[in-house]
C-alpha positions in Angstrom: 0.0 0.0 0.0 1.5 3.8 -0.4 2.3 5.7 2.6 1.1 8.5 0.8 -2.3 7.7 0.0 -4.1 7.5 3.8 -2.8 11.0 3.7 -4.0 12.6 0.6 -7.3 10.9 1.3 -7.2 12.8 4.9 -6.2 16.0 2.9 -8.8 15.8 0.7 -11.6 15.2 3.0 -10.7 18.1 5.0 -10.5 20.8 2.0 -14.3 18.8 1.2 -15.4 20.0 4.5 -13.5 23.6 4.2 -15.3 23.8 1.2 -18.9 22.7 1.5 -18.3 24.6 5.2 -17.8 27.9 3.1 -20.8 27.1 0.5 -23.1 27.0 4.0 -21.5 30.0 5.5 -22.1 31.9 1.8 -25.2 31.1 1.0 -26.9 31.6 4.6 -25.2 35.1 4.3 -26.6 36.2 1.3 -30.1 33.7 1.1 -30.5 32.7 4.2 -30.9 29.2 6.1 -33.6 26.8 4.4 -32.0 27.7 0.7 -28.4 27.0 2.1 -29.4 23.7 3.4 -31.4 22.8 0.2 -28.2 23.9 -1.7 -26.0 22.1 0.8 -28.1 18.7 0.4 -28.6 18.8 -3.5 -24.5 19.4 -3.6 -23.8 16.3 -1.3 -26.9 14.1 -3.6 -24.8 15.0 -6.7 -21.3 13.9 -5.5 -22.7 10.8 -3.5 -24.0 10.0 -7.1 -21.0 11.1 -8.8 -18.8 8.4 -6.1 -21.0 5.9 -6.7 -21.3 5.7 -10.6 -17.5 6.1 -10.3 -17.3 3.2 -8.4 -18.9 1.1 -10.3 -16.4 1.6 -13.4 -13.7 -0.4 -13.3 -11.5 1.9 -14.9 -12.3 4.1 -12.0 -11.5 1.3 -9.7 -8.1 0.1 -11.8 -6.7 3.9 -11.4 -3.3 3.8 -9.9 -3.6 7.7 -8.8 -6.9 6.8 -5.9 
């Protein structure tokens, strides 16, 4: 297994967070709370469904960079 790889996975879930964290924080500012978390939840639908079609390819799978 690479070293490297438990690392950019804990990398990459923490700039998801920062991310989606600042999506919230804008759109509450400027739309207010029901249409953030609508926003918020139809974001995390889309990528859930992005992973898991992704997941079912194998040459998503057979990818030597994940």
């Amino acid at each position: 297994m690479n070293p490297g790889r438990p690392l950019l996975a804990a990398l990459s879930a923490g700039l998801a967070v920062f991310v989606v964290g600042s999506l919230v924080v804008l759109l509450t500012e400027t739309v207010g709370v029901a249409a953030s978390l609508v926003t918020t939840l139809l974001l995390l639908v889309a990528l859930a469904g992005a992973v898991a079609l992704g997941a079912r390819s194998r040459r998503w799978l057979a990818n030597p960079y994940w």
